[in-house]
N, C-alpha and C positions, 0 to 999 in steps of 0.2 A: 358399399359406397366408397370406400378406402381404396379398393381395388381402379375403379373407374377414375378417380382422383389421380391414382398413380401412370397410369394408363397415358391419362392427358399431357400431367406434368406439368412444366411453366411454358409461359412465351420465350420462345427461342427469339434473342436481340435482335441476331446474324441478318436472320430470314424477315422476321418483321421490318427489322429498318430500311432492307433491301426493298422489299414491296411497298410499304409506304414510300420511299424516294419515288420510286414509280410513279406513283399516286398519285401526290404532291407536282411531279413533273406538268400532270394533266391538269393543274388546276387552271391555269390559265385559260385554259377551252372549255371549264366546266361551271365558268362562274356563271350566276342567273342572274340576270336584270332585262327582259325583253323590255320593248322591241331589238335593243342594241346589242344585247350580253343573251345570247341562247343556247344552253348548255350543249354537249356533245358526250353525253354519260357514255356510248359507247369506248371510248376512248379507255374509261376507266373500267368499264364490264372488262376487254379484253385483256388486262393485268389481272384481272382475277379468273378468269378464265383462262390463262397462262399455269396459272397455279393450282387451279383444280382440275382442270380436262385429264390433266394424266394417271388422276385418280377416282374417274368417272365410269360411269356405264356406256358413255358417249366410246370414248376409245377401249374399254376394256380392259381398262386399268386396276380399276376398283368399285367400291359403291356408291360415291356419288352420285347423284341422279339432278343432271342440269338441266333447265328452263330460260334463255335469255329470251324473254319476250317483250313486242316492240310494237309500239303503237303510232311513234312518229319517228321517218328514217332517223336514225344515228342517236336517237335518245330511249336503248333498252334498258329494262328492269331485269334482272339476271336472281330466279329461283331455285337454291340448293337442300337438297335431302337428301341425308345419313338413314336411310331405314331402318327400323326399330323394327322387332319380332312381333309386339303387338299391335293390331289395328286401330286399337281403341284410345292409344298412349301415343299422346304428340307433344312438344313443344317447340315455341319457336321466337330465333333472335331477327326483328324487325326495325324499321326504322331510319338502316346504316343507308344515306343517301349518298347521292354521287358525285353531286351539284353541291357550290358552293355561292356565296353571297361576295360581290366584289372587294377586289382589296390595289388600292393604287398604290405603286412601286414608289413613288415619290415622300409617302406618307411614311415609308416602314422603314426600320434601321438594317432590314437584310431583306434580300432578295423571298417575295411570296410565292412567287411558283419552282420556287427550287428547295427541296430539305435542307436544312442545312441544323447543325448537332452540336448546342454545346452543353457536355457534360448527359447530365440527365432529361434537357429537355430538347424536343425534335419539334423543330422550328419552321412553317409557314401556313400558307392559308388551307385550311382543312384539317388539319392535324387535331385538332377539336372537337371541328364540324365541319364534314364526319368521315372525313377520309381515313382519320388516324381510326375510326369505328371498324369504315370498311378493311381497313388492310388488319385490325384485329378477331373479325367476326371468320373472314379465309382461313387464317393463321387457326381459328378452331378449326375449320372443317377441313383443312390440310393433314392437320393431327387425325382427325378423327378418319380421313377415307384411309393416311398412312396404316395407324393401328389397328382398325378393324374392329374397335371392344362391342362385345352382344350386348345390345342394350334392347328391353322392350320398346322405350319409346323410341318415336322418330323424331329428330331432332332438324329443323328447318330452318334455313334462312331467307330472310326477303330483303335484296339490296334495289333501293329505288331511287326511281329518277325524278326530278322535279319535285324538291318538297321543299325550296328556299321560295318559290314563288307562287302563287297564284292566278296569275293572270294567263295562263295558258294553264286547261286545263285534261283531264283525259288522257294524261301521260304518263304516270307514275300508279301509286299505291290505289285513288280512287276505281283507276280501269281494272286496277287487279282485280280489288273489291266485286266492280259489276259485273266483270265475267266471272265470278265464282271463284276466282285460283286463288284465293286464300280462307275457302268455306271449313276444309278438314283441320284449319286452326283452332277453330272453335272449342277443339273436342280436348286445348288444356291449353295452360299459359302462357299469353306472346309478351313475352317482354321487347320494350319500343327502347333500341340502344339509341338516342339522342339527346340525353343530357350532362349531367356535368356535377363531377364535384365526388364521385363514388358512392354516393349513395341513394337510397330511392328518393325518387321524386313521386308523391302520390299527389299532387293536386297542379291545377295550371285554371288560369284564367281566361275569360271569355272577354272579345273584344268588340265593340261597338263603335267604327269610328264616326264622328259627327260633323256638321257644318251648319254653324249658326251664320245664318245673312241677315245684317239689318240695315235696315233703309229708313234716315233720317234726312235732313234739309239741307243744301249744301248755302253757303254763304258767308261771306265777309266775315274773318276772325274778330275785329275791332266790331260789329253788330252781331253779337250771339245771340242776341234777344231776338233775332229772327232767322234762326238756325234753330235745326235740331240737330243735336252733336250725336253720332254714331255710334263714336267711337268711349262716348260718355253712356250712351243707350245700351253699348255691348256688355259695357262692366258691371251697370247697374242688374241687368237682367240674366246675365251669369251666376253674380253673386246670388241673386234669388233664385236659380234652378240649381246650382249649389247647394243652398240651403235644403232644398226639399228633397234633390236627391240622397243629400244623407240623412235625413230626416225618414225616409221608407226605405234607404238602402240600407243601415247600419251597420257596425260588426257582428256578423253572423256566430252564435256559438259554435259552430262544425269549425269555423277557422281556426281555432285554436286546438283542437284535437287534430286535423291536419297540420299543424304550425306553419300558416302563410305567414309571408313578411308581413302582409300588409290585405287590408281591408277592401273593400271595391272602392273604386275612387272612379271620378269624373271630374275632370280638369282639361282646361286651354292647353293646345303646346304649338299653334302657330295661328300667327296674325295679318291680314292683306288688307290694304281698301287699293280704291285706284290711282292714287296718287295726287299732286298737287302741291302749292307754295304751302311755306308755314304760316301763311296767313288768313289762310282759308279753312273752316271747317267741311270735309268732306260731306258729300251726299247720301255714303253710305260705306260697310268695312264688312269682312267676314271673318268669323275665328273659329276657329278649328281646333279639334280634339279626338281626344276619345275616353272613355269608358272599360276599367278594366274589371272584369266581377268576375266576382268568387263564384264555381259551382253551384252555390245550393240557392243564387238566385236566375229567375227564369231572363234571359235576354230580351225575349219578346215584351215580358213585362215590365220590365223597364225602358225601351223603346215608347210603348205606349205613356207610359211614364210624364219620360220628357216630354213628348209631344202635346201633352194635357198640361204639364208646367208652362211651355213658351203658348199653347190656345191661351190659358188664363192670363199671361201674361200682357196679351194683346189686346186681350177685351177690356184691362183692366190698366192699360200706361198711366192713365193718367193719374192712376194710387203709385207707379213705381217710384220710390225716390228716387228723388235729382239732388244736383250738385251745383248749391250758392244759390243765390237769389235770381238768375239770371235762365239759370240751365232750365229745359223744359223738351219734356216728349211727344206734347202739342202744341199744334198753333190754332186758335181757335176762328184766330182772323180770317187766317189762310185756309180753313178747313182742311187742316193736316196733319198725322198722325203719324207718329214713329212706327214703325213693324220689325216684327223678328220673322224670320222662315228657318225652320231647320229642316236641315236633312240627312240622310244616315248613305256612307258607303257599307257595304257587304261587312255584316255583322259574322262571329262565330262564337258558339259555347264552352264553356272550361270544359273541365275534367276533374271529376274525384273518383280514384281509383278506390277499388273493392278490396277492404282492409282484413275481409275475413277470407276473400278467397287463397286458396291453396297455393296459386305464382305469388303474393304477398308473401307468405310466407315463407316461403324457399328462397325469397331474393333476401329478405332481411335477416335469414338465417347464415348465410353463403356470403352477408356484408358483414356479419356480427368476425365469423369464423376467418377472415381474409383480411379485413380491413381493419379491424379490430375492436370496434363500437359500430352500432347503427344505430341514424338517428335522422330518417324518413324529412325531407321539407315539401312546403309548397312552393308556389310564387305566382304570380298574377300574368308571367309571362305568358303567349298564349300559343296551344300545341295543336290546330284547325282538326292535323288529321286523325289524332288519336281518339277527338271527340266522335270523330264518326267511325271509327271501329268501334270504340265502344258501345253506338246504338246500335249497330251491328251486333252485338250479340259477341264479340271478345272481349274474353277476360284481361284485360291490358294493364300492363304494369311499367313502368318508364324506370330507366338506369342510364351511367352513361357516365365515360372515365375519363376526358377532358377536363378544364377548368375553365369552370365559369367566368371567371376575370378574363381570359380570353374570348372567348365567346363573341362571334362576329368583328372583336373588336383587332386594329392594328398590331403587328407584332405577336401575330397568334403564335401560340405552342404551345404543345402536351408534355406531360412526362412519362416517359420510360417508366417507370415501376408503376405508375399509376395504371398505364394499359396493363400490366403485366396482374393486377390485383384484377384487372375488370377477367383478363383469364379465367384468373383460377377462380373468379367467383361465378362463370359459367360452366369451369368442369364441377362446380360445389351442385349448383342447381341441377344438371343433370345428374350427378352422383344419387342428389335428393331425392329426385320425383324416378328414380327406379324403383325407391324402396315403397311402394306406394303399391 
């Protein structure tokens, strides 16, 4: 184990900062938001492809064995394997994407698509997520085609394209999945480098987002009594699917053996009707949300859920409280009735990773020995693709050497020694799982 450890050694600065500037350079062409912002991952495959070609089987250099495969022009996913002597013995680092999440120049106190250094920490968009991953994941396999160490396992990486967006789909990790090229993963632990903070991340949230539309009376602010207020109808009848949702959703006991921050929640986070004077009660509003849940409740069943809270709630308005003497969610006159409709955009499931399996242990061992304490979190954030490897039949484990206070956020940067632990806690795991 010692030996492979020594073999590795640290992240050289020189070379890594040189290659992430690179990196960083692209990020400009590689942020995702379609229809407008559509990445060009090639851009960035070719810096890493700079750096390992010359230690490939490709030119006959070394052992490398490269895969850049491409499903939409200019947006490849780029496959590298270090061979291992045995068949049976794999692992592999997954995740490092190519694409990044927009960042306007206007907003940042330094230039985002240019590196730029001060002291210990390497400064702009990607350097986080996950550029600073990608230019740390080469930097192994640079070392590893240089040295040559015999190792049984084969040791993989998957750098992919398209994982900040979803709205185009069939480009990245999913296509790998269907055509099979990430099947002989299976057979040991893929650790998902995309998160943050250095230590594992075993749990992640499942998201639901919603749209409540309700349709009350529109009319004269100064005669409310022949109104029915919306925007009175949306709070009343929140607060009560509110209530019920936590009333069957509660704090799960698994939560706290994973240590989420936080519980599932369903809460408002934006508000629209169509407009109008301040003297008129609208017609109708919609409020919008979502739904973050823990694991170990099912999506679907709380979809159904809610949808059985706002039926009840329709058949039943005229029990919902109101507000003052005046306010009402019928009119009996008018034969008219307040309504809600909800309805859900494209839901996804958490993740609780497998706390007895063997990549668990080898990351939290390789965190303990590098970083110097492990102490495994969750969060409610949510990780689409990981849930679907995992029904796939991988062992998946999540890590990841950026800081989460940057994290999508302005004035992104990593630091230098924090990559340099995520190193040597990848030469710890492969050191590990030889002795196996």
């Amino acid at each position: 184990m010692a030996k492979v450890k020594e073999i590795l050694g640290d992240l050289q600065r020189d070379s890594f900062v040189e290659l992430l500037s690179k990196l960083i350079g692209e990020s400009k062409y590689v942020q995702n938001n379609p229809p407008e912002l559509i990445p060009e991952e090639d851009r960035v495959v070719k810096h890493v492809l700079d750096s390992l070609l010359p230690l490939s089987t490709t030119t006959g250099g070394g052992p490398l064995i490269l895969n850049h495969v491409t499903y939409f022009p200019g947006r490849g996913n780029l496959i590298v394997e270090y061979p291992g002597t045995s068949p049976d013995k794999i692992l592999s680092f997954v995740g490092c994407h190519m694409d990044v999440v927009t960042a306007n120049p206007n907003d940042w106190d330094f230039d985002p698509f240019t590196l730029s250094i001060d002291g210990d920490k390497l400064r702009g968009r990607g350097t986080t997520d996950c550029l600073g991953h990608v230019a740390l994941v080469t930097e192994l396999f640079r070392k590893l085609g240089d040295t040559k160490p015999s190792l049984k396992s084969s040791v993989v990486a998957i750098f992919i394209a398209n994982e900040e967006n979803s709205a185009i789909t069939g480009v990245g990790v999913d296509a790998l999945v269907k055509d099979g090229l990430l099947n002989k993963l299976k057979k040991g632990p893929l650790f998902w480098i995309d998160t943050a903070d250095k230590q594992p991340c075993i749990g992640t949230g499942g998201m639901i987002p919603w749209k409540l539309h309700v349709t009350g009376k529109l009319f004269h602010s100064g005669l409310a009594h022949k109104a029915i207020n919306p925007l009175e109808l949306a709070m009343d009848a929140l607060k009560e699917i509110q209530s019920r949702f936590y009333e069957d959703f509660p704090p799960h006991p698994q939560e706290q053996i994973y240590g989420f921050a936080t519980a599932s929640t369903m809460k408002p986070t934006q508000w629209s009707y169509p407009g109008g004077g301040i003297n008129q009660i609208p017609g109708e509003c919609t409020i919008s949300g979502d739904v973050r849940l823990t694991p170990f409740y099912n999506v679907k069943d709380v979809m159904t859920k809610l949808q059985e809270y706002v039926d009840n709630i329709n058949l039943n308005i005229h029990k919902l409280e109101t507000r003052g003497p005046v306010s009402k969610y019928v009119l009996p006159d008018d034969d008219l009735r307040g309504s809600l409709t909800l309805t859900f955009d494209e839901a996804n499931s958490g993740v609780a990773c497998d706390l007895n399996s063997r990549g668990y242990h080898v990351l939290c061992k390789a965190t303990e020995e590098v970083v110097g304490h492990v102490k495994p979190y969750s969060i409610t954030g949510s990780l689409p693709l990981i849930r679907e490897l995992q029904d796939e039949g991988f062992d998946v484990q999540t890590a990841g050497y950026g800081l989460m206070a940057t994290y999508h956020a302005q004035n992104e940067y990593c630091l230098f020694t924090d990559m340099s632990q995520g190193y040597r806690v990848f030469a710890s795991i492969i050191a590990q799982l030889e002795e196996d």
